[in-house]
C-alpha positions in Angstrom: -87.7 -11.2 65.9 -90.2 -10.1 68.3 -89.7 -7.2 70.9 -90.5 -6.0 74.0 -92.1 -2.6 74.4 -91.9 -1.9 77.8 -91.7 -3.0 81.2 -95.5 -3.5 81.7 -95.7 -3.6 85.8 -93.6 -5.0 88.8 -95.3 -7.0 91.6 -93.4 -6.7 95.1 -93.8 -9.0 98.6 -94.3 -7.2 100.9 -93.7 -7.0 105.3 -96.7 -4.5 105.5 -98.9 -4.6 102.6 -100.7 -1.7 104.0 -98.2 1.1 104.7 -97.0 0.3 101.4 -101.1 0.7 99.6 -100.5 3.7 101.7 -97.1 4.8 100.5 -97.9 4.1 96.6 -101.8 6.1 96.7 -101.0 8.8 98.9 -97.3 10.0 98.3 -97.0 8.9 94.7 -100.8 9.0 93.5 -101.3 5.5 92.4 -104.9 4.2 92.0 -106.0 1.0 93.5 -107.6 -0.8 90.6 -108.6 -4.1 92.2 -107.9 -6.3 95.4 -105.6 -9.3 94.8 -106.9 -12.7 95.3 -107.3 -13.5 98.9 -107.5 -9.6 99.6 -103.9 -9.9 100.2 -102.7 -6.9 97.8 -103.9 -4.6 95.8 -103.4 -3.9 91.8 -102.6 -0.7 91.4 -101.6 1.8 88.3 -100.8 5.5 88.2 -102.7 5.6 84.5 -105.6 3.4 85.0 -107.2 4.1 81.8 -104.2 2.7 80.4 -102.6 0.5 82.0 -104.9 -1.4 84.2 -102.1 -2.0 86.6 -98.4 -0.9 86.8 -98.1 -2.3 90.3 -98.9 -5.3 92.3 -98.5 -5.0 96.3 -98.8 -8.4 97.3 -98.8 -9.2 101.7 -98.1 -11.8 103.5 -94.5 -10.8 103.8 -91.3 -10.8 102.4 -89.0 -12.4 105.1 -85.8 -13.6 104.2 -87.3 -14.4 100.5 -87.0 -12.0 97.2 -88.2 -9.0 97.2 -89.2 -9.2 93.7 -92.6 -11.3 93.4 -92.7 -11.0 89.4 -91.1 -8.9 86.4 -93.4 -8.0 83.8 -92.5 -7.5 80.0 -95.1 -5.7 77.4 -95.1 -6.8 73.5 -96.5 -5.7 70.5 -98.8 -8.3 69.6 -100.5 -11.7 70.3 -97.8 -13.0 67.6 -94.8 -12.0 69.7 -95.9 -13.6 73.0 -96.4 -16.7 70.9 -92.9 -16.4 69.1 -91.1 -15.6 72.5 -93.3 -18.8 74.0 -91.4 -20.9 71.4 -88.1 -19.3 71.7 -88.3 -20.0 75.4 -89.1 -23.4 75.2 -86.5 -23.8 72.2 -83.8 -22.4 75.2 -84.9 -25.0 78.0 -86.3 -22.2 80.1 -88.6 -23.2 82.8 -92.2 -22.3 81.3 -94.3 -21.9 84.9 -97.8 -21.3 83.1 -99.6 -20.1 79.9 -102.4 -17.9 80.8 -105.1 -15.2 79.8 -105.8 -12.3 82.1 -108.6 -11.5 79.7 -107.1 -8.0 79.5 -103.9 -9.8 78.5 -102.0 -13.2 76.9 -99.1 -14.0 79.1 -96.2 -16.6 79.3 -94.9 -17.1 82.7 -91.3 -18.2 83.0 -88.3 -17.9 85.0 -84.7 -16.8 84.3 -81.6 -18.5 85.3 -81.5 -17.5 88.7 -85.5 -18.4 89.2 -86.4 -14.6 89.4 -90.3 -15.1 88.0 -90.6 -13.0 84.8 -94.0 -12.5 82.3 -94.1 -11.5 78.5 -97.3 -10.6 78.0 -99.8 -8.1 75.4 -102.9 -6.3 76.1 -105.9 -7.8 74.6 -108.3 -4.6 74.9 -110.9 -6.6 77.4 -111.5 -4.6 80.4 -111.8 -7.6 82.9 -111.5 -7.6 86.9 -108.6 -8.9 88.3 -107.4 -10.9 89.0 -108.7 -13.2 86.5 -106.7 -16.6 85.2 -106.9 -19.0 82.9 -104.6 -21.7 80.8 -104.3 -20.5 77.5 -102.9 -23.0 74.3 -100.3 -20.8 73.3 -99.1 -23.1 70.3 -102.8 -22.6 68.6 -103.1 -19.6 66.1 -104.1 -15.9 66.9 -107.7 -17.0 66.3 -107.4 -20.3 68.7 -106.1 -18.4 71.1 -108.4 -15.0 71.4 -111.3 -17.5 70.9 -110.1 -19.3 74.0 -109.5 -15.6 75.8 -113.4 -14.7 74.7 -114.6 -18.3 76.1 -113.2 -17.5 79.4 -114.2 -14.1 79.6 -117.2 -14.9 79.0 -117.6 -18.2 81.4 -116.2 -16.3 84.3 -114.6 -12.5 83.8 -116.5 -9.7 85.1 -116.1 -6.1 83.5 -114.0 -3.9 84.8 -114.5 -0.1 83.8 -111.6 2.3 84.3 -113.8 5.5 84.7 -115.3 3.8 88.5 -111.4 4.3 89.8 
């Protein structure tokens, strides 16, 4: 049965995008490690050299809306994403996307109560974000890194830890 390892990062709406960058770097000593699409957030992760990023701040505001923009769910190995991509679908749940980061393979789904949620596992490719693109999850570990590598190499740009 595969596992989850950890929570991997949390993304949050938020009122003053900002205040918060502002909040997360200087009080708590997070790093931004890229500007989300739009430059309407920032990435950012208190260990960038491991964890590219443990935090998404994303603006445009949370009004009366969730709080909560994603939940985000490490695993062990390409194998396990796959397996948990079948055992979703088996269940009915509602897939939302399959996609490569190029640092990471992901499933996109939502839980009963349509709270967004991600099961995903680090590839080792340093890659800019953000960066995405549909992956074939019911192809093999080879299919599927080969299909990570094509689109890393079509249109990801290296990202390098040690320029934080």
């Amino acid at each position: 049965m595969p596992a989850i390892t950890s929570i991997g990062h949390v993304g949050l709406h938020c009122d003053d995008v900002e205040k918060q960058k502002d909040f997360y770097t200087q009080v708590l000593g997070f790093k931004v490690t890229d500007i989300a699409r739009n430059g309407n957030g920032y990435f950012m992760s208190a260990q960038p050299r491991a964890e590219h990023h443990q935090l998404l701040l994303l603006g445009g505001g949370r009004g009366s809306g969730p709080l909560l923009q994603q939940l985000s769910f490490h695993t062990g190995s390409l194998a396990e994403v796959r397996e948990f991509y079948q055992r979703l679908k088996a269940a009915g749940a509602r897939i939302n996307r399959t996609v490569t980061h190029g640092n990471a393979v992901s499933v996109y789904f939502y839980d009963p109560e349509d709270n967004l949620l991600e099961i995903y596992w680090d590839t080792g490719l340093l890659v800019h974000q953000p960066f995405g693109e549909p992956v074939n999850l019911d192809g093999s570990d080879d299919e599927v890194m080969a299909e990570v590598h094509a689109h890393v190499a079509a249109k990801g740009r290296a990202w390098d830890p040690e320029a934080v």
